[in-house]
Structures are given as C-alpha cells and as structure tokens.
N, C-alpha and C positions, 0 to 999 in steps of 0.2 A: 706284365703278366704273360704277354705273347711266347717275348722271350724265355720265363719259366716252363712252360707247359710245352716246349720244342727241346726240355733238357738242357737248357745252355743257361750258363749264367755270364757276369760280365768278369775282362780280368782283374779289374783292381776289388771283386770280394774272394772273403773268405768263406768258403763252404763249408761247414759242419754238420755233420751227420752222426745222430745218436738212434742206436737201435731201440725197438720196443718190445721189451720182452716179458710175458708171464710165467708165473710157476701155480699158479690159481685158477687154470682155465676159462678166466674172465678178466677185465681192464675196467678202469673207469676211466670216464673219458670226461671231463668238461671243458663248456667253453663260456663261457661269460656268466651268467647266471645259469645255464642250461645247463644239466648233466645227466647221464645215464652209466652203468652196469652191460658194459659188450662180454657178449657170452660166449667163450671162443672155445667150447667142447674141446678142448688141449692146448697145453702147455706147449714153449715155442716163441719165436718171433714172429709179432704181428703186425709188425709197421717201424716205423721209421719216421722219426724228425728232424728235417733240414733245417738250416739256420744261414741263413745270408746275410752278412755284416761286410762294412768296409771302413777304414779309418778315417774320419774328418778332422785335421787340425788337432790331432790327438787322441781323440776319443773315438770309442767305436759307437758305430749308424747302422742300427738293424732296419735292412733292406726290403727282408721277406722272411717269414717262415712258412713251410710246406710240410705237412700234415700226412702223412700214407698211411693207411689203415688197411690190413687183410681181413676180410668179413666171411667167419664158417662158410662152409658150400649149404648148411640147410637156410640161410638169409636170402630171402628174395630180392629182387630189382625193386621192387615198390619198397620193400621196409630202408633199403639204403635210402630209398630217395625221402624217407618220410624221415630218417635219421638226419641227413644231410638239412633238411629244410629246419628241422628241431633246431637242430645247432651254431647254423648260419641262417637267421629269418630272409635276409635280404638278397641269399642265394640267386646267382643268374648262371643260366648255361650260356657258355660260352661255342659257339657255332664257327664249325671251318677252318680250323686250326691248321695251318700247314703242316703234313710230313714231314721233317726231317730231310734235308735234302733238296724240297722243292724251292726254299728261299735260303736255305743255309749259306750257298757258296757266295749268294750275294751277299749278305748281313755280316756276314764272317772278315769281310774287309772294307765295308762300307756302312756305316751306321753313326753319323753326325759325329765323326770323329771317334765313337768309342769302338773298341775292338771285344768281340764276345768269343768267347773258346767254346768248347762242347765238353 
C-alpha cells in the first residue's frame, strides 16, 4: 500500500488507467452491496480507475485497483468522509506517509530485491 499512495508501482506490473467520465451530471458508484447516485452538477471527467496486474506463470494477477474520485466543490470534508466509511465499513487512515523523495532514492534501488519506478 505504502508503495501505492508514494505514486510508484513495481516494474514487472502493468498499469492501466481508465478514465471516468459523465454526460448526466451524476455517476453511480458501487461497491459491494453498498451503492449511491454522486451528483457532480456537470458533465466532464471525474475520476479515474487504475488497474495493477502482472503475469504469473501465464495468467494475469490483479495486484491492486485504485479508485480516484473528483467530488463537486458544494461536497463537504464530513459528507466524503461519511461517503468513504459507507462504502468501505472497515476504513482506516493511514498516518505519515512519506513525501515523495524523502525514501524514494533509497526504495528505488533497494527493496528485497524488487526494483520500483515512479
């Protein structure tokens, strides 16, 4: 996870990136049994879905998916967070993430053998 949230993925995945676009001024989003109606007052791109896979022995191994969501400017700091809790119950924040930079130059050629790009 660390590695995700510093931008950097590893070299042997593949990244894919699919944009999320409306022409309805609104998306629906779900996630497991939970779902809601995001009301995005215009049309436009409002997010974006990553996809991290890598080959095993033939077959492709999803890694990770990562989720971006732009939220109208009239959305408050509590309704995301009470969005966010909705749709992942088991939600934790994650605390002290390194910058960019501050562990990069190390991680970037020592990391139990794997090597990570940016």
């Amino acid at each position: 996870m660390q590695t995700y949230l510093q931008d950097m993925v590893y070299e042997s995945q593949t990244h894919t990136v699919k944009k999320l676009g409306v022409d309805t001024a609104r998306y629906y989003l779900g996630v497991d049994d939970h779902d809601d109606i995001i009301r995005t007052g215009g049309d436009g791109y409002w997010g974006a879905y990553h996809e991290l896979t890598r080959m095993i022995r033939g077959h492709i191994h999803l890694d990770a998916t990562i989720l971006t969501i732009a939220v109208p400017d009239n959305v408050s700091m509590e309704d995301m967070r009470k969005w966010l809790n909705y749709f992942f119950q088991d939600v934790q924040q994650i605390e002290n993430v390194p910058e960019p930079g501050e562990e990069a130059a190390e991680e970037q050629n020592v990391n139990g053998g794997i090597y990570i790009t940016q």
